[in-house]
C-alpha positions in Angstrom: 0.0 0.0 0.0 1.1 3.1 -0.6 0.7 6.6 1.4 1.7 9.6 0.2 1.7 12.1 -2.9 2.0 8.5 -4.8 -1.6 7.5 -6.5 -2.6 3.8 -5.9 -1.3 1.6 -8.9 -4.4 -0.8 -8.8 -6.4 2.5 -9.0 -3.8 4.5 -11.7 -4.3 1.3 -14.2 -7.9 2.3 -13.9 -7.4 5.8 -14.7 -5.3 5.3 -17.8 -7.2 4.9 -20.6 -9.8 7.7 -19.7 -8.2 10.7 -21.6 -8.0 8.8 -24.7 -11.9 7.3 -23.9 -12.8 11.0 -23.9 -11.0 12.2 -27.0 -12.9 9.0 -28.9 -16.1 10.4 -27.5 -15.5 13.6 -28.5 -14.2 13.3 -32.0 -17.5 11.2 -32.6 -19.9 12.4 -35.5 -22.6 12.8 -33.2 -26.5 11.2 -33.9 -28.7 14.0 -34.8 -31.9 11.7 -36.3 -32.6 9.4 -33.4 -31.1 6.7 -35.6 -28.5 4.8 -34.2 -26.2 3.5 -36.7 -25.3 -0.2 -36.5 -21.9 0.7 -34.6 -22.9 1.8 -32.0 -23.5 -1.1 -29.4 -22.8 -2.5 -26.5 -22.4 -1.0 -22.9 -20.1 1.9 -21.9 -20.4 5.9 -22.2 -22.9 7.9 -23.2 -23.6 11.7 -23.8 -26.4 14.2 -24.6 -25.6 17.7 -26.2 -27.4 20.5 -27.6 -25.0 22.9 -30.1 -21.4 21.1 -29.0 -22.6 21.7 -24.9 -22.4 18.8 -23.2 -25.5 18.6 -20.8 -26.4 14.9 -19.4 -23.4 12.0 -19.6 -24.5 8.0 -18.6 -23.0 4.9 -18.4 -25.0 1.8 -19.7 -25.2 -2.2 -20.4 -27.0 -1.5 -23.5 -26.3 1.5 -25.4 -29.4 0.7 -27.6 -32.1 -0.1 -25.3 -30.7 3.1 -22.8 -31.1 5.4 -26.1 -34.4 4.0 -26.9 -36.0 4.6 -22.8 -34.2 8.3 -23.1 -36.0 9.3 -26.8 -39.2 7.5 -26.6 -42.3 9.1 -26.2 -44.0 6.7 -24.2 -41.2 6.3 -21.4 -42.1 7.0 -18.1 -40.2 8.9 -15.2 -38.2 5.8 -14.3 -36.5 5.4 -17.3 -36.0 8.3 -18.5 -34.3 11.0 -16.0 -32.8 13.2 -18.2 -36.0 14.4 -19.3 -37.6 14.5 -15.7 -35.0 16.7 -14.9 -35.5 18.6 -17.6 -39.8 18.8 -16.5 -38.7 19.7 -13.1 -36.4 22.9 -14.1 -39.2 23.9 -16.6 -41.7 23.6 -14.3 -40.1 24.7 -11.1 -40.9 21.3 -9.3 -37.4 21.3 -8.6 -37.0 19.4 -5.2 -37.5 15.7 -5.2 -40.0 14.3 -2.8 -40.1 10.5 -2.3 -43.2 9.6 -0.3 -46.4 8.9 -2.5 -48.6 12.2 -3.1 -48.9 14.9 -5.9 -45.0 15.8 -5.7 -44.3 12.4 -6.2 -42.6 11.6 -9.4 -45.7 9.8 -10.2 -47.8 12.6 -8.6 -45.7 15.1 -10.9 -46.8 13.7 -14.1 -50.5 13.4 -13.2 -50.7 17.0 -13.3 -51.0 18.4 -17.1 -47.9 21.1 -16.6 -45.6 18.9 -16.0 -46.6 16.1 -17.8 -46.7 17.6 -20.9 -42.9 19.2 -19.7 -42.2 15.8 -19.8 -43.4 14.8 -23.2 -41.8 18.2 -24.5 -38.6 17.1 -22.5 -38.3 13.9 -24.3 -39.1 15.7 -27.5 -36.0 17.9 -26.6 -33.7 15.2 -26.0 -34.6 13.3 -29.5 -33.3 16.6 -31.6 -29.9 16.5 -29.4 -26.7 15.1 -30.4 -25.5 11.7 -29.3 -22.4 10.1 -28.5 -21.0 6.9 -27.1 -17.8 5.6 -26.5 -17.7 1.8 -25.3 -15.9 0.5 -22.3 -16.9 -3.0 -21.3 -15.7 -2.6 -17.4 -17.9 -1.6 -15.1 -15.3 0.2 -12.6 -13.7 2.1 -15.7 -17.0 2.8 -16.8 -18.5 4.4 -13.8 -14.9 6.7 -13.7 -15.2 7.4 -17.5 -18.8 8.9 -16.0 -17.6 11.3 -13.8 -14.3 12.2 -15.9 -16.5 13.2 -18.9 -18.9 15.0 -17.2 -16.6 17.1 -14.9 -14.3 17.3 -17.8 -17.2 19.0 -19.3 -19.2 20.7 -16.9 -22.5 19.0 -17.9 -24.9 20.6 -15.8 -27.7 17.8 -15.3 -25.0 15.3 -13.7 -25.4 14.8 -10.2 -23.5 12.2 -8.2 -25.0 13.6 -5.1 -26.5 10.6 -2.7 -30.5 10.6 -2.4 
Protein backbone atom coordinates (compact mmCIF):
# COMPACT_ATOMS: atom_id res chain seq x y z
CA UNK A 1 0.00 0.00 0.00
CA UNK A 2 1.09 3.07 -0.60
CA UNK A 3 0.66 6.55 1.40
CA UNK A 4 1.71 9.64 0.17
CA UNK A 5 1.71 12.06 -2.90
CA UNK A 6 1.99 8.53 -4.76
CA UNK A 7 -1.57 7.48 -6.46
CA UNK A 8 -2.64 3.85 -5.91
CA UNK A 9 -1.26 1.57 -8.90
CA UNK A 10 -4.40 -0.79 -8.78
CA UNK A 11 -6.37 2.49 -8.99
CA UNK A 12 -3.79 4.48 -11.74
CA UNK A 13 -4.27 1.26 -14.20
CA UNK A 14 -7.94 2.27 -13.92
CA UNK A 15 -7.44 5.84 -14.69
CA UNK A 16 -5.32 5.35 -17.76
CA UNK A 17 -7.23 4.93 -20.64
CA UNK A 18 -9.78 7.71 -19.69
CA UNK A 19 -8.23 10.68 -21.61
CA UNK A 20 -7.99 8.82 -24.67
CA UNK A 21 -11.89 7.29 -23.90
CA UNK A 22 -12.76 10.96 -23.89
CA UNK A 23 -11.01 12.22 -26.96
CA UNK A 24 -12.87 8.97 -28.95
CA UNK A 25 -16.09 10.40 -27.53
CA UNK A 26 -15.50 13.62 -28.53
CA UNK A 27 -14.18 13.31 -31.99
CA UNK A 28 -17.45 11.22 -32.65
CA UNK A 29 -19.87 12.35 -35.49
CA UNK A 30 -22.61 12.82 -33.18
CA UNK A 31 -26.47 11.20 -33.90
CA UNK A 32 -28.73 14.00 -34.79
CA UNK A 33 -31.89 11.70 -36.31
CA UNK A 34 -32.58 9.41 -33.39
CA UNK A 35 -31.11 6.73 -35.58
CA UNK A 36 -28.47 4.81 -34.23
CA UNK A 37 -26.21 3.46 -36.75
CA UNK A 38 -25.32 -0.21 -36.47
CA UNK A 39 -21.85 0.66 -34.64
CA UNK A 40 -22.88 1.79 -32.04
CA UNK A 41 -23.50 -1.12 -29.38
CA UNK A 42 -22.81 -2.46 -26.47
CA UNK A 43 -22.39 -1.05 -22.85
CA UNK A 44 -20.14 1.87 -21.88
CA UNK A 45 -20.36 5.93 -22.20
CA UNK A 46 -22.88 7.91 -23.20
CA UNK A 47 -23.64 11.66 -23.82
CA UNK A 48 -26.44 14.18 -24.57
CA UNK A 49 -25.58 17.70 -26.25
CA UNK A 50 -27.40 20.46 -27.62
CA UNK A 51 -24.96 22.85 -30.07
CA UNK A 52 -21.45 21.15 -28.95
CA UNK A 53 -22.60 21.72 -24.94
CA UNK A 54 -22.43 18.76 -23.22
CA UNK A 55 -25.55 18.56 -20.79
CA UNK A 56 -26.42 14.95 -19.41
CA UNK A 57 -23.37 11.96 -19.63
CA UNK A 58 -24.55 8.03 -18.58
CA UNK A 59 -23.03 4.88 -18.40
CA UNK A 60 -25.04 1.79 -19.73
CA UNK A 61 -25.15 -2.23 -20.43
CA UNK A 62 -26.97 -1.50 -23.48
CA UNK A 63 -26.32 1.55 -25.39
CA UNK A 64 -29.36 0.74 -27.61
CA UNK A 65 -32.15 -0.07 -25.31
CA UNK A 66 -30.70 3.08 -22.84
CA UNK A 67 -31.06 5.44 -26.08
CA UNK A 68 -34.37 4.03 -26.95
CA UNK A 69 -35.96 4.58 -22.76
CA UNK A 70 -34.17 8.29 -23.10
CA UNK A 71 -35.98 9.28 -26.85
CA UNK A 72 -39.25 7.48 -26.59
CA UNK A 73 -42.26 9.11 -26.23
CA UNK A 74 -44.00 6.65 -24.16
CA UNK A 75 -41.22 6.25 -21.36
CA UNK A 76 -42.09 7.02 -18.07
CA UNK A 77 -40.24 8.85 -15.15
CA UNK A 78 -38.21 5.75 -14.30
CA UNK A 79 -36.51 5.42 -17.33
CA UNK A 80 -35.97 8.31 -18.53
CA UNK A 81 -34.31 10.98 -15.96
CA UNK A 82 -32.80 13.24 -18.17
CA UNK A 83 -35.99 14.44 -19.35
CA UNK A 84 -37.56 14.50 -15.74
CA UNK A 85 -35.01 16.73 -14.86
CA UNK A 86 -35.46 18.58 -17.64
CA UNK A 87 -39.75 18.79 -16.55
CA UNK A 88 -38.66 19.72 -13.10
CA UNK A 89 -36.43 22.91 -14.11
CA UNK A 90 -39.19 23.89 -16.58
CA UNK A 91 -41.72 23.58 -14.28
CA UNK A 92 -40.15 24.73 -11.09
CA UNK A 93 -40.92 21.34 -9.29
CA UNK A 94 -37.35 21.29 -8.59
CA UNK A 95 -36.97 19.39 -5.16
CA UNK A 96 -37.50 15.70 -5.18
CA UNK A 97 -39.98 14.25 -2.85
CA UNK A 98 -40.10 10.55 -2.27
CA UNK A 99 -43.24 9.57 -0.31
CA UNK A 100 -46.35 8.91 -2.49
CA UNK A 101 -48.60 12.23 -3.06
CA UNK A 102 -48.86 14.91 -5.92
CA UNK A 103 -44.98 15.78 -5.69
CA UNK A 104 -44.27 12.38 -6.15
CA UNK A 105 -42.57 11.59 -9.41
CA UNK A 106 -45.72 9.80 -10.18
CA UNK A 107 -47.83 12.58 -8.60
CA UNK A 108 -45.74 15.14 -10.95
CA UNK A 109 -46.81 13.73 -14.12
CA UNK A 110 -50.46 13.36 -13.22
CA UNK A 111 -50.73 17.03 -13.29
CA UNK A 112 -50.99 18.43 -17.14
CA UNK A 113 -47.93 21.14 -16.57
CA UNK A 114 -45.61 18.91 -15.98
CA UNK A 115 -46.65 16.14 -17.79
CA UNK A 116 -46.75 17.65 -20.89
CA UNK A 117 -42.94 19.19 -19.74
CA UNK A 118 -42.23 15.79 -19.80
CA UNK A 119 -43.36 14.82 -23.19
CA UNK A 120 -41.78 18.21 -24.46
CA UNK A 121 -38.55 17.05 -22.52
CA UNK A 122 -38.33 13.85 -24.35
CA UNK A 123 -39.15 15.75 -27.50
CA UNK A 124 -35.97 17.92 -26.62
CA UNK A 125 -33.72 15.23 -26.01
CA UNK A 126 -34.64 13.31 -29.51
CA UNK A 127 -33.26 16.64 -31.57
CA UNK A 128 -29.89 16.53 -29.42
CA UNK A 129 -26.74 15.12 -30.41
CA UNK A 130 -25.54 11.66 -29.25
CA UNK A 131 -22.36 10.14 -28.52
CA UNK A 132 -20.97 6.86 -27.13
CA UNK A 133 -17.81 5.60 -26.45
CA UNK A 134 -17.69 1.78 -25.34
CA UNK A 135 -15.91 0.55 -22.26
CA UNK A 136 -16.94 -2.98 -21.27
CA UNK A 137 -15.73 -2.59 -17.42
CA UNK A 138 -17.94 -1.61 -15.12
CA UNK A 139 -15.33 0.16 -12.58
CA UNK A 140 -13.66 2.13 -15.71
CA UNK A 141 -17.02 2.76 -16.76
CA UNK A 142 -18.52 4.45 -13.82
CA UNK A 143 -14.91 6.72 -13.66
CA UNK A 144 -15.20 7.39 -17.53
CA UNK A 145 -18.77 8.94 -16.03
CA UNK A 146 -17.60 11.29 -13.82
CA UNK A 147 -14.33 12.25 -15.87
CA UNK A 148 -16.54 13.21 -18.87
CA UNK A 149 -18.89 14.97 -17.24
CA UNK A 150 -16.64 17.05 -14.92
CA UNK A 151 -14.26 17.29 -17.79
CA UNK A 152 -17.18 18.99 -19.33
CA UNK A 153 -19.19 20.73 -16.95
CA UNK A 154 -22.49 19.01 -17.85
CA UNK A 155 -24.86 20.58 -15.75
CA UNK A 156 -27.67 17.84 -15.29
CA UNK A 157 -25.04 15.33 -13.67
CA UNK A 158 -25.43 14.82 -10.23
CA UNK A 159 -23.47 12.19 -8.19
CA UNK A 160 -25.04 13.56 -5.10
CA UNK A 161 -26.47 10.57 -2.67
CA UNK A 162 -30.52 10.58 -2.41
Amino acid sequence: MIIGDTMHEIFRAFTENLQPKFEALMAQAPVTDTILHPDIKGSGIYMFSEGGKSLYVGRTRDVRKRYGQHTRRSSGHNNAPFAFKLARETTGFLKSNYRPGETSRAGLLLKPEFASAFADAIERIRRMEFRFVEEADPTRQCLLEVYVSVVCGSPYNDFDTH
